[in-house]
Backbone as CSV, one residue per row, in Angstrom:
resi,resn,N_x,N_y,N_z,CA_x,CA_y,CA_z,C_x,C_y,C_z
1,UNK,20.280,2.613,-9.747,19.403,1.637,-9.129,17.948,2.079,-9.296
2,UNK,17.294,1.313,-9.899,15.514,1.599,-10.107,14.759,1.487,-8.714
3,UNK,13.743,2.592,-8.393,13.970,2.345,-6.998,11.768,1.515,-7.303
4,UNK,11.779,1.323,-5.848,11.258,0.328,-5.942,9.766,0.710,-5.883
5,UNK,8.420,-0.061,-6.250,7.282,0.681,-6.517,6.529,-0.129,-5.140
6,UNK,5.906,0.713,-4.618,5.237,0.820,-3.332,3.534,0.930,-4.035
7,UNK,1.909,0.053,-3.878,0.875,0.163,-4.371,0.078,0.126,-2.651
8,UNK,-0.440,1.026,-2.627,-1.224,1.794,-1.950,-2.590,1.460,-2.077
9,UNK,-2.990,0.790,-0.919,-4.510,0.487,-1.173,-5.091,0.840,-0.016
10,UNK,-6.363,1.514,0.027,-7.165,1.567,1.248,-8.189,2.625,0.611
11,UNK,-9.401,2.727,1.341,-10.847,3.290,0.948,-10.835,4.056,1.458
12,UNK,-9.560,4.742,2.361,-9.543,6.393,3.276,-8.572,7.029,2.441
13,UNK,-8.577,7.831,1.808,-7.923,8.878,0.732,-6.287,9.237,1.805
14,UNK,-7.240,9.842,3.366,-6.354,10.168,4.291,-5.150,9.357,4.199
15,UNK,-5.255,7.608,4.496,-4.633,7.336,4.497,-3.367,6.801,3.651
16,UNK,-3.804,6.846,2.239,-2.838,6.688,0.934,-1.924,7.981,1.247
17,UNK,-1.940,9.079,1.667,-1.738,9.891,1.315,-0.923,10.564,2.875
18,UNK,-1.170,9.856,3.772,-0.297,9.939,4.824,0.908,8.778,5.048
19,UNK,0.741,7.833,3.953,2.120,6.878,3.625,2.697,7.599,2.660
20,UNK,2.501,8.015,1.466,3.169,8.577,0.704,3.980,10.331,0.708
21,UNK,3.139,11.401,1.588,3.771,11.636,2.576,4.860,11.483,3.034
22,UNK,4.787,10.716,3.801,5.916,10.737,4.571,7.043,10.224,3.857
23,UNK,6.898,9.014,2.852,8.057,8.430,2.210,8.276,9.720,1.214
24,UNK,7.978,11.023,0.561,8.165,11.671,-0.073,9.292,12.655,0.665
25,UNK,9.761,12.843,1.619,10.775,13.397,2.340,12.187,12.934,2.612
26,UNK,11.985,11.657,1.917,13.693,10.175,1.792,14.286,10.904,0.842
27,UNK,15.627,10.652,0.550,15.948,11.287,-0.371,15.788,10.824,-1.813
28,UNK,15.354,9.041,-1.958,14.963,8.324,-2.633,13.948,7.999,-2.912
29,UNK,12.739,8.353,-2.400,11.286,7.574,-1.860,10.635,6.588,-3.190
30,UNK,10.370,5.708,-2.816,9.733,4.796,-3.809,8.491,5.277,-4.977
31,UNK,8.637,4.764,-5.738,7.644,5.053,-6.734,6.025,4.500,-6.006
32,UNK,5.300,5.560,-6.198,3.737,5.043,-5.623,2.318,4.866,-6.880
33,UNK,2.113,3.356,-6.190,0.881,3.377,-7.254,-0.319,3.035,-6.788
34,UNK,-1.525,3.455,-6.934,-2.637,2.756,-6.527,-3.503,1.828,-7.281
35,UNK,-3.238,1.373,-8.337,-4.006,0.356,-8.925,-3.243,-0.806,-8.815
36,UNK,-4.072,-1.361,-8.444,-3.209,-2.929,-7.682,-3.194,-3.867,-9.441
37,UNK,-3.847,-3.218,-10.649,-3.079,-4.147,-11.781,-2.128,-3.479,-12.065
38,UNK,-0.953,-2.823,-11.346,0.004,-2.069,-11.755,1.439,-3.022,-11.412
39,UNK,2.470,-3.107,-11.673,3.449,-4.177,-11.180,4.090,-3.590,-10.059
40,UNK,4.111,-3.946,-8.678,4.510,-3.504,-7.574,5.373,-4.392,-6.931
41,UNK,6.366,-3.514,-5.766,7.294,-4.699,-4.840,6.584,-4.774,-3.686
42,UNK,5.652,-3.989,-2.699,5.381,-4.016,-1.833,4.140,-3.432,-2.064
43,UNK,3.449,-4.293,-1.323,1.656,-3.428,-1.304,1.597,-3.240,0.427
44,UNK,0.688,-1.934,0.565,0.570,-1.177,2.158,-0.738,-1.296,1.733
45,UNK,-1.740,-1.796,2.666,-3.295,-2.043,2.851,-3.638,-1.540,4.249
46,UNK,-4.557,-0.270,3.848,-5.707,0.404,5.135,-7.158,-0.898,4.721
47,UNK,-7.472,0.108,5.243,-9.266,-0.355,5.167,-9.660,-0.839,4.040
48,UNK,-10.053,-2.074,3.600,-10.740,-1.836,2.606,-11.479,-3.396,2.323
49,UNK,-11.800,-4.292,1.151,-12.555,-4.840,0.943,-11.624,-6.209,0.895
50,UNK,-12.075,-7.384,1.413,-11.374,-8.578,1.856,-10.872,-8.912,0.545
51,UNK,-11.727,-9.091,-0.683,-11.158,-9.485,-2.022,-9.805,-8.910,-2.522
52,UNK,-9.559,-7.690,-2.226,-8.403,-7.195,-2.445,-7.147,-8.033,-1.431
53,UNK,-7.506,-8.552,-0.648,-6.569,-9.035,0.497,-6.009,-10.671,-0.544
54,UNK,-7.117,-11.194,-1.024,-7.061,-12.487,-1.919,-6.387,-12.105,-3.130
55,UNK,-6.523,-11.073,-3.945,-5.765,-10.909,-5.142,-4.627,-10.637,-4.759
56,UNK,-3.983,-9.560,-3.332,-3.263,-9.460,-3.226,-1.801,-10.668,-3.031
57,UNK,-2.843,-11.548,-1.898,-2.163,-12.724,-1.686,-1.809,-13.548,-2.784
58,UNK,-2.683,-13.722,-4.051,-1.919,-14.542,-5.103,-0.854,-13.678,-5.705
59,UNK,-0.173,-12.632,-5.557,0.704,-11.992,-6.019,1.870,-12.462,-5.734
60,UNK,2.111,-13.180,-4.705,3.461,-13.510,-3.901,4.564,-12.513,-3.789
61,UNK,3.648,-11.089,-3.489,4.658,-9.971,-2.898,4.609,-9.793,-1.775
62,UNK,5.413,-9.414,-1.040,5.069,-9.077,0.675,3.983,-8.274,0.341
63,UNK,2.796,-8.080,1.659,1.596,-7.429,1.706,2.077,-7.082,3.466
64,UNK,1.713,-5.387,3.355,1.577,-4.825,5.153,0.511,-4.896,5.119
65,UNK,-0.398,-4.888,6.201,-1.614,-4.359,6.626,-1.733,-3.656,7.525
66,UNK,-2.114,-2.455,7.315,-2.260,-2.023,8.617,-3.833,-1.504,9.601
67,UNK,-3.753,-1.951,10.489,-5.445,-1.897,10.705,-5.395,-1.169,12.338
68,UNK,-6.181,-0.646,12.660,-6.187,-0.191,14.069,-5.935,-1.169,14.665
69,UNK,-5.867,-1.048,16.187,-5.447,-2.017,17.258,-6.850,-2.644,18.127
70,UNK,-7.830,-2.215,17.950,-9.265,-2.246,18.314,-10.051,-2.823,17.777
71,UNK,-9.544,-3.108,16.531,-10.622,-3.578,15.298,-11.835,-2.128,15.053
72,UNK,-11.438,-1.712,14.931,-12.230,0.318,14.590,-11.697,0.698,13.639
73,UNK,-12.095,1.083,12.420,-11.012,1.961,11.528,-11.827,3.480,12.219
C-alpha cells in the first residue's frame, strides 16, 4: 500500500516540524512535503499567507488548519 503524502505549510519552521515529528514515530508515517506544487492527499496549514488558503482550496483535497484559539499565532 503507497502510503499517503501529507504537504505542510506554515511560515513557523517550529511548526512543520512539530507535525512531522510526531507522525515520524507511526510505524507507517506518511510521506511529507512542503511545496504545495507537489501532488498531495492532505494539506496541514499553520500561519501563513491567505493566497495559499485559495490555491489550496482549488485543489479539492481536504485542507486542516490549524490556528490558535485567540486569533494570536
Amino acid at each position: 500500500m503507497e502510503r499517503p503524502t501529507v504537504l505542510i505549510i506554515s511560515d513557523d519552521v517550529d511548526f512543520r516540524h512539530a507535525i512531522s515529528t510526531r507522525w515520524h514515530v507511526e510505524k507507517k508515517p506518511p510521506v511529507f512535503v512542503n511545496d504545495a506544487r507537489a501532488s498531495f492527499d492532505l494539506a496541514i496549514v499553520g500561519k501563513t499567507d491567505a493566497v495559499v488558503f485559495d490555491s489550496l482550496r482549488s485543489s479539492g483535497k481536504p485542507v486542516i488548519h490549524v490556528s490558535s484559539s485567540n486569533g494570536h499565532a
